[in-house]
C-alpha positions, 0 to 999 in steps of 0.5 A: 190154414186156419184149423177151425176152416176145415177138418183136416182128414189127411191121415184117413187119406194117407192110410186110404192110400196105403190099404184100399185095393181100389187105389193105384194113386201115388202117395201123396208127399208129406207137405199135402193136407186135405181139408173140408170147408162147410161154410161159404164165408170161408172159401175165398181160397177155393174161387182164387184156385178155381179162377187160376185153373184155365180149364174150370167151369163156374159151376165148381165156384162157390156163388154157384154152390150159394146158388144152389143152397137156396133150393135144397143143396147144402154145398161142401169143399174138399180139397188138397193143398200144398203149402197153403196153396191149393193144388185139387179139389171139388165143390160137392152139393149135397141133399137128402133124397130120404132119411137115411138116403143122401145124394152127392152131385159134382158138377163139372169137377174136381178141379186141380192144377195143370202141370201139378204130377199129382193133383189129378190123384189128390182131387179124386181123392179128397172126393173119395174119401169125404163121400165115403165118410159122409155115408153118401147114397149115391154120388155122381160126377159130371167132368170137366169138359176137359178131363178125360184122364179123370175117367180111368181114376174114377173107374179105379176106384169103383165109379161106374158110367151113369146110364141115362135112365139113372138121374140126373138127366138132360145133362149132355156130354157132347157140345160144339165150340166155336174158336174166337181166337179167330178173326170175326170174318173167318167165323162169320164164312164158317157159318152156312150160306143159310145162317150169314143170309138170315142174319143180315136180313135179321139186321136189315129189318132192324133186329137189335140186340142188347146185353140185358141185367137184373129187369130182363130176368123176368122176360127172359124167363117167359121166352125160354118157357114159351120156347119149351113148350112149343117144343113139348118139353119141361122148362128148367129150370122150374123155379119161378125166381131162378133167373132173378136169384142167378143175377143176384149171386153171379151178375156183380162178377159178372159171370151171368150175361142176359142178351135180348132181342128186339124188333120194334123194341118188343123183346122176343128172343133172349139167351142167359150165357155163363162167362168164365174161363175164357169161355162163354156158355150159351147156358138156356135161349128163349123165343117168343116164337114172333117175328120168325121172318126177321130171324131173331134167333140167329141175330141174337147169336152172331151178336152174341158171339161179336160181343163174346169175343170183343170182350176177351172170350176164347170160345163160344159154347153152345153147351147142349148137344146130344151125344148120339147126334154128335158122334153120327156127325163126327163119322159123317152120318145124320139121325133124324129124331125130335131134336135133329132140327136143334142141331141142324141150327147150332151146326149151321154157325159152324164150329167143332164138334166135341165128345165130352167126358161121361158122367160117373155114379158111385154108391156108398152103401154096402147093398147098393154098390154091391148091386151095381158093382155087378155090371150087369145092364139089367141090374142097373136097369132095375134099380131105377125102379127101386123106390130109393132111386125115385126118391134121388131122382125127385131132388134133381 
């Protein structure tokens, strides 16, 4: 690969590997390389690499990281590759909190290849050692929903748990999937006797439901805020032009879907998935709170997941489920908070329940990992109040 692409840090890497009492990785063999890339029009590599990899989430490419660059992330690649091929790496967004604080986000990475003995260690790696180098602040990881491997080599190397009360927040590590790979009939039984009579009153009445473009970012972005808000809760996300910026980056491959529903042509429900992966990801839903009796909500869904399937999908992701509900339902218990009657909607299309791995942080300031590093519940706790930290959260 070119040199001017990225700055090859292998030797760092290698001497890591040799001395950091941290590190239990194998050594890597002399055909790696480990690069940085910093400019978007260089990383057509890294999406090839990332479309290759079955269990990867679109928010690892790099119309993902454009995306987020508009609003104050400067995003970063670091990989490692193998005769020109890459094997792991990770998309990392970065962002000054202050002066001298700088914040590292990795959402739904690293990324490596399946079956590669060691890309999982390179991955870690390659994100190790550029975060080190970059004097990051405070990095977290948010994995793969599929990467449960990954959580031990984090801990190896320093990571910690995030706690909830340390940003960011409202990310979920627990979901329910539907297999597509089923037939339409055994997905619609699954579903409660409840959800198949609302959706074929839904359908009676005459609900429709269409596959939206660009003209319904608009629209679909006052249904979500009508919803939240009925809900008592901060629409996000909070930019006005999101959605618009969203289709502009992620429409023309196609991995952003609008779908709106309408009674008597006036749209009031929508949902604003992410196709990747094999996976479509019910990403955020809106309603206008109209029409309740026709049932929109659930004939917006059963047409989604129709459409999800129809066109190659393997799973349908309703992405966002609490933890503490998920882990009740799995040992046969139910918790009624403010968020019990969401659950009770998404578990009535059926579907499994899955605990996602948890998100890790890391500091790379000598005070504040030092701090951290204690373990200690009450320490963690405390430097939520610790300006610095308010200052991180801020940027979320």
């Amino acid at each position: 690969m070119d040199p001017k692409i990225g700055v090859d840090i292998g030797v760092q890497m290698i001497k890591l590997s040799k001395s950091n009492a941290e590190s239990e990785f194998m050594e890597p063999r002399n055909d790696v390389r480990f690069e940085v890339c910093h400019e978007l029009s260089q990383v057509a590599p890294w999406d090839t690499f990332v479309a290759s990899c079955p269990a990867a989430h679109f928010e690892q490419t790099s119309a993902w990281g454009a995306l987020k660059g508009i609003y104050g992330w400067k995003p970063v690649w670091v990989w490692a590759s193998r005769n020109g091929q890459i094997v792991a790496g990770a998309m990392i967004l970065i962002r000054r909190a202050a002066r001298f604080v700088k914040i590292g986000y990795v959402l739904r990475g690293p990324v490596w290849m399946p079956g590669e003995s060691e890309s999982l260690d390179l991955a870690v790696k390659a994100l190790y050692q550029f975060a080190r180098s970059a004097g990051s602040t405070y990095l977290v990881v948010v994995p793969p929903n599929h990467a449960e491997d990954l959580v031990s080599v984090l801990e190896s190397l320093g990571f910690h748990r995030k706690p909830d009360l340390l940003p960011p927040t409202g990310i979920d590590t627990a979901t329910l999937v539907i297999d597509l790979q089923q037939d339409l009939d055994a997905i619609f039984s699954a579903m409660s006797m409840t959800k198949r009579q609302n959706i074929r009153r839904g359908l009676r009445k005459g609900v429709k439901v269409r596959v939206g473009d660009e003209t319904d970012a608009d629209t679909f972005r006052k249904l979500m805020v009508m919803a939240c808000k009925r809900r008592g809760i901060r629409a996000t996300p909070r930019q006005e032009d999101f959605f618009h910026q969203l289709w502009h980056k992620m429409g023309p491959a196609g991995t952003v879907k609008f779908f709106m529903a309408e009674v008597e042509g006036e749209p009031v429900s929508g949902a604003c998935t992410m196709v990747f992966g094999g996976r479509l990801q019910l990403w955020r839903v809106g309603w206008s709170g109209k029409f309740d009796r026709y049932d929109p909500n659930d004939v917006l869904h059963w047409e989604i997941i129709k459409w999800a399937k129809e066109n190659g999908c393997k799973e349908f992701d309703f992405a966002h489920v609490r933890r503490n509900h998920a882990r009740a339902l799995l040992k046969g218990r139910k918790i009624s908070d403010s968020y019990s009657g969401v659950t009770d909607y998404k578990m009535g299309f059926g579907g499994e329940l899955r605990l996602l791995p948890e998100h890790h942080y890391r500091s790379f300031h000598p005070a504040i990992h030092s701090v951290l590093s204690m373990g200690l519940a009450r320490i963690v706790s405390s430097m939520a109040d610790i300006r610095v930290f308010s200052k991180i959260a801020e940027k979320f």
